[in-house]
ZATI-457574 format. One line per 8 residues: number of its first residue (from 1); their letters; for each residue x, y, z of C-alpha. Coordinates in pm, 1 decimal, always signed. Each point is the difference from the previous one (the first is absolute). Example, Ala and Ser with C-alpha at 12.3 -4.5 7.8 and 13.67 -1.06 7.14 Angstrom:
BEGIN
1) AS) +1230.0 -450.0 +780.0  +137.0 +344.0 -66.0
END
This chain:
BEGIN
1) XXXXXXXX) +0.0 +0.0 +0.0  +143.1 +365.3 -74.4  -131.0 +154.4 +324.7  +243.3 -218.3 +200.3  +303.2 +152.7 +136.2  +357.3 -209.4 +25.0  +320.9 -16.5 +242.4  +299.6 -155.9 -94.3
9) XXXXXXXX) +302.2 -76.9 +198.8  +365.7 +168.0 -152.6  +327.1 +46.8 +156.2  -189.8 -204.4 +319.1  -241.2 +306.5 +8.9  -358.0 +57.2 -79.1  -97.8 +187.3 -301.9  -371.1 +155.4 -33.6
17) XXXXXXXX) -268.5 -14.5 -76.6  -5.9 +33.9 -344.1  -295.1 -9.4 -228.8  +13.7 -330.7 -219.5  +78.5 +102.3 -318.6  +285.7 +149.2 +151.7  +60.2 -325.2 +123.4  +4.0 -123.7 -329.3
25) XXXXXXXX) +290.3 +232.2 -102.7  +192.4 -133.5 +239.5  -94.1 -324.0 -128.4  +105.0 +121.4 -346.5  +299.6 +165.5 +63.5  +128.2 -291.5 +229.6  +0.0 +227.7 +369.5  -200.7 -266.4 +68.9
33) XXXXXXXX) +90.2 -332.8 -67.7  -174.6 -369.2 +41.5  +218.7 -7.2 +364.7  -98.1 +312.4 +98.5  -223.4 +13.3 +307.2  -378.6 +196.8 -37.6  -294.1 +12.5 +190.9  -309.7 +173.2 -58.4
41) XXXXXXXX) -357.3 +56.2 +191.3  -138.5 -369.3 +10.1  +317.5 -183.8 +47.2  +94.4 -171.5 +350.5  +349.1 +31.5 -66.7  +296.2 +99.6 -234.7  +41.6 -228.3 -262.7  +256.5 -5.4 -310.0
49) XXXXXXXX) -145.1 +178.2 -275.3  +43.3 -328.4 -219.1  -292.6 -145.9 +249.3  -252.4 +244.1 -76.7  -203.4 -162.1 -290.2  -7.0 +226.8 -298.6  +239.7 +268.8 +175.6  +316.9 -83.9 -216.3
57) XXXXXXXX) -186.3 +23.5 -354.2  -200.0 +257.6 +52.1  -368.0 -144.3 +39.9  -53.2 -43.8 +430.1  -270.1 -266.4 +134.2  -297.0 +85.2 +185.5  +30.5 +218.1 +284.9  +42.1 -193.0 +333.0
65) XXXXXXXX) -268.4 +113.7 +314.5  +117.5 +333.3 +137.4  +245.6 +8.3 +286.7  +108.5 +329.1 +116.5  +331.3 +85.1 +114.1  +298.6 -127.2 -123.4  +270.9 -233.4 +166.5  +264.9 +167.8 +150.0
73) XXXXXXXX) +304.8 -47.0 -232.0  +285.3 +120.0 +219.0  +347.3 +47.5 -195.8  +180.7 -81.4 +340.1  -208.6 -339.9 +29.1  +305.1 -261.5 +149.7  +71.6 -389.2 -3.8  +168.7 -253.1 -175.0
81) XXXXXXXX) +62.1 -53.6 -381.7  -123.0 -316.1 -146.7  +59.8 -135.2 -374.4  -188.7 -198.1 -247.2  +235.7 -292.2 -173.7  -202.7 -192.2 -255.2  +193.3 -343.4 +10.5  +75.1 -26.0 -353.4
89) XXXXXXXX) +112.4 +366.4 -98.9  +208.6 -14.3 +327.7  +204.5 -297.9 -97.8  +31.2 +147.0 -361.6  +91.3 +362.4 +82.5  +278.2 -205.8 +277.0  +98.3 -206.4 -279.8  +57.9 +302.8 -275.1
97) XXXXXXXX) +191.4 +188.8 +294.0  +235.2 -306.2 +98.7  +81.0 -62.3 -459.7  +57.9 +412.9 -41.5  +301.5 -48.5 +282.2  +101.3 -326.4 -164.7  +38.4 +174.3 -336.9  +95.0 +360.3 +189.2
105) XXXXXXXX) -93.4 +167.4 -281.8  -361.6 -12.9 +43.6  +13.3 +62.5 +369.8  -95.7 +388.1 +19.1  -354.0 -58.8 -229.7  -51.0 -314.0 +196.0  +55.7 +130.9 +362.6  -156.5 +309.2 -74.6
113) XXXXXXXX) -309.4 -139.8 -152.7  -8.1 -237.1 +348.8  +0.1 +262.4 +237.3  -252.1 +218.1 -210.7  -221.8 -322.8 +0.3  +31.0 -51.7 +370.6  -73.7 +328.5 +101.5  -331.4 -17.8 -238.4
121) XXXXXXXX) -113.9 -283.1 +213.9  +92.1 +151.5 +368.2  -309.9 +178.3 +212.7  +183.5 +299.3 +180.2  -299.6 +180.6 +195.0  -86.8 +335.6 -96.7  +248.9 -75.1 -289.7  -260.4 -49.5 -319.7
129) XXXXXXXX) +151.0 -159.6 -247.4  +358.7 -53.5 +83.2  +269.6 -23.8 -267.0  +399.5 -23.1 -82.5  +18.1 +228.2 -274.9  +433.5 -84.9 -28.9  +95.9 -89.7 -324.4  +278.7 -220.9 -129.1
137) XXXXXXXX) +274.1 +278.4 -71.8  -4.3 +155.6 +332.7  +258.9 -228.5 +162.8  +54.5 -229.8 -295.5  +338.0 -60.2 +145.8  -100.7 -159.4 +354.2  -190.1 -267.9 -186.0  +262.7 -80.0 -204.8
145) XXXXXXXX) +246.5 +17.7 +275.9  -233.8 -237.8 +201.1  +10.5 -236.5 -301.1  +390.8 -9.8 +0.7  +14.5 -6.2 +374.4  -142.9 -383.4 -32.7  +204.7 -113.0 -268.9  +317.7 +159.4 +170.9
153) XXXXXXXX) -70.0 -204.9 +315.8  -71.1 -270.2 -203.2  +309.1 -20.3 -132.6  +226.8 +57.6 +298.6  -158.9 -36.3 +337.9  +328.9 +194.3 +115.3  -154.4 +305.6 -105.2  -271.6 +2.2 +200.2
161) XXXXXXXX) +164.9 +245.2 +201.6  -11.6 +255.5 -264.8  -334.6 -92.0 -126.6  -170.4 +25.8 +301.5  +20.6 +369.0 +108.7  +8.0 +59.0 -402.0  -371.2 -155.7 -2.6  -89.3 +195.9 +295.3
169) XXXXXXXX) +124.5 +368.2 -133.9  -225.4 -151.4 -306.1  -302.5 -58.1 +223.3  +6.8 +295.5 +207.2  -18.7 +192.8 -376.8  -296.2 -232.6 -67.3  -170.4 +50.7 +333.4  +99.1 +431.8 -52.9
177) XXXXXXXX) -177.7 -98.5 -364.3  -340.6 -194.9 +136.5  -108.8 +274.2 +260.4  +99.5 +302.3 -249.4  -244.1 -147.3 -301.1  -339.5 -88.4 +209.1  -317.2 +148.3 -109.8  -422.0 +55.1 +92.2
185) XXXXXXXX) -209.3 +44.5 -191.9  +262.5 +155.1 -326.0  +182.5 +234.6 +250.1  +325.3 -65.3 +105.4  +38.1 -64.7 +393.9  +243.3 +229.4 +203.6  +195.9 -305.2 +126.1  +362.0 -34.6 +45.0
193) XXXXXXXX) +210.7 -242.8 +195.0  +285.7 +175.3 +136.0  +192.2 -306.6 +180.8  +326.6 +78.3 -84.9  +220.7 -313.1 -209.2  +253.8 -65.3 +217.4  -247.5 -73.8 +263.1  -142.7 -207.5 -204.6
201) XXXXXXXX) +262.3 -192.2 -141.7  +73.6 -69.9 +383.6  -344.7 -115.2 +41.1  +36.3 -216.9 -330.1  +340.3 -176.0 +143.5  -161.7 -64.5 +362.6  -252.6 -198.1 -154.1  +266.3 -204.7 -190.9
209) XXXXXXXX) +203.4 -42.7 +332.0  -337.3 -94.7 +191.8  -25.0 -288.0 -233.7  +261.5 -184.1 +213.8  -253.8 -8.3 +298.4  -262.8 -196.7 -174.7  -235.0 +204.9 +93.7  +117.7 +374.1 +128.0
217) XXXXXXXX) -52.8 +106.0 -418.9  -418.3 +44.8 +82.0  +67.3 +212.8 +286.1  +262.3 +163.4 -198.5  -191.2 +46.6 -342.2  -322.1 +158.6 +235.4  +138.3 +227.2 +179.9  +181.4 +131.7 -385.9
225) XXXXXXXX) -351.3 +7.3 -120.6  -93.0 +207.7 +334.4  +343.9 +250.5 -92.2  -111.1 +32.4 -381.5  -352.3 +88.5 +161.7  +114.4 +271.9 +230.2  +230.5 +130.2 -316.8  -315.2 +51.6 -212.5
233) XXXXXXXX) -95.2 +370.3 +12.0  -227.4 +263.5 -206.5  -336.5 -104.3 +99.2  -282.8 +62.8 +291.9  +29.7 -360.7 +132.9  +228.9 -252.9 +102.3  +66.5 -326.3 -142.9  +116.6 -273.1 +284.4
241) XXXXXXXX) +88.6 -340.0 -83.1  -183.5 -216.5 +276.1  +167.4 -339.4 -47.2  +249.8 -171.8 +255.5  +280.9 -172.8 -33.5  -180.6 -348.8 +87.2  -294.9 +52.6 -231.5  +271.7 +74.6 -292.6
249) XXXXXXXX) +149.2 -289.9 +123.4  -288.3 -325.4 -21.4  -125.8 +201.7 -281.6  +317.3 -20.3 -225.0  +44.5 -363.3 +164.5  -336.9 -109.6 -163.8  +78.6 +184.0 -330.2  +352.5 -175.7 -48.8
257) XXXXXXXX) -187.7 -327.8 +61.8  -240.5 +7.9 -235.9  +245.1 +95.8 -238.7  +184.1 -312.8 +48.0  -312.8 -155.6 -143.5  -2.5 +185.2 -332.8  -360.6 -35.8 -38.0  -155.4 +227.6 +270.6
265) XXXXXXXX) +260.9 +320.7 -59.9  -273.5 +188.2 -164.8  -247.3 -39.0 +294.9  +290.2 +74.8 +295.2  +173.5 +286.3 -188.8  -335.8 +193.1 -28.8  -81.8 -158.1 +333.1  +295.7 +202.2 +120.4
273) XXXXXXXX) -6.5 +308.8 -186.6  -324.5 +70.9 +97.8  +81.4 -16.5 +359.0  +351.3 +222.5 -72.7  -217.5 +273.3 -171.9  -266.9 +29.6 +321.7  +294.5 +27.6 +238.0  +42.6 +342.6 -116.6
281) XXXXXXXX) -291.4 +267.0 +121.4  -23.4 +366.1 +29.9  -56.7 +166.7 +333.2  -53.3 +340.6 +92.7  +355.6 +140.3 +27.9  +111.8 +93.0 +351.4  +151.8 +353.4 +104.8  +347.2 -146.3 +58.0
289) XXX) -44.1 -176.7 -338.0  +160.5 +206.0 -304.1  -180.5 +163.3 -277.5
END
């Protein structure tokens, strides 16, 4: 109907009303998008514009019984991220990632096109359609130096000295690269991780040292995940990475066994990535906290 008036959620904000052929303009024009979130009088709650029958070409189903007021949308909403894996694209998207650092070449259109795919299928609240927008040429040179990295410490496991804090420099560009290129809703977030390399590179060789405990490397590797966290500036919230050392621990215990099987690595490495992803949340950032 063309008396009905519409809110959509950008930049984790509310924007409205607006008449509905201005809606449509949006639609047109691609402001708003089949992920964006819209509500209008009628609705119960804020649903993605692709679930509004009609709403994406142009010609919208029968009005729904009137409700009045509209759900709070709040662009500080917190909790923790969850992600979508659909078994099959998972394993393939894994697969293309793991041949583009076999052949090196490949490995900046293949990494890059993982992480934008990821991202498409992670929920961030108050974060509308989340995105990488990278692209391949941006550090073209850590992928490929990734890709040699293996091959060098294939060749001579007496290197490993080198190629260990030479991987981790490589990472902590990657990591710098990741937070940097994130996206809602087609505008670039104002995120930078500011965890400086050398730190990093320390963190990177604890976790190798760890290793000789058995066990110490999931107390080590969460409480790197909790440092990366705390290095993540530029926004209104805080992300935390809830996971402890023990739950890293049986987790990546279960994951390496089922790997041993072959058959089940599909089902335990989205098993475990979905649980990775919702270890990370956002909280309301505390005075001491930086901006």
């Amino acid at each position: 109907m063309v008396d009905r008036s519409w809110f959509f959620a950008s930049q984790g904000q509310q924007q409205g009303p607006y008449p509905e052929a201005q809606l449509h303009q949006f639609v047109a024009s691609g402001r708003v998008t089949a992920e964006t979130l819209v509500w209008t009088e009628g609705m119960a709650d804020w649903q993605k514009a692709r679930e509004i029958p009609g709403l994406m070409t142009g010609a919208f189903g029968p009005r729904a019984v009137a409700q009045s007021g509209a759900p709070a949308f709040s662009g500080d909403a917190t909790g923790s991220l969850s992600i979508d894996l659909p078994l099959w694209a998972f394993l393939g998207r894994i697969l293309l990632l793991m041949i583009g650092y076999l052949f090196v070449i490949p490995a900046p259109w293949t990494a890059t096109g993982f992480y934008r795919w990821m991202a498409s299928r992670t929920e961030v609240p108050s974060r509308p359609n989340f995105a990488f927008t990278g692209q391949p040429g941006d550090i073209w040179y850590v992928f490929v130096g990734t890709g040699l990295m293996y091959y060098v410490e294939a060749y001579d496991n007496r290197l490993q000295l080198i190629v260990m804090p030479v991987s981790a420099f490589l990472s902590w560009i990657l990591v710098r690269w990741l937070a940097g290129n994130l996206s809602s809703n087609g505008q670039r977030l104002p995120i930078a991780f500011n965890g400086s390399a050398v730190t990093f590179i320390g963190w990177q060789l604890l976790m190798y040292i760890s290793f000789i405990t058995i066990i110490g490397w999931a107390w080590v590797i969460s409480a790197w995940m909790r440092w990366i966290c705390r290095n993540i500036n530029g926004t209104r919230r805080e992300v935390v990475f809830n996971g402890t050392g023990l739950e890293v621990l049986w987790r990546t215990v279960l994951f390496a066994i089922g790997c041993v099987f072959i058959i089940p690595i599909p089902w335990v490495m989205r098993w475990y990535n979905r649980w990775y992803v919702s270890q990370f949340a956002l909280v309301e950032r505390t005075a001491s906290a930086s901006a």
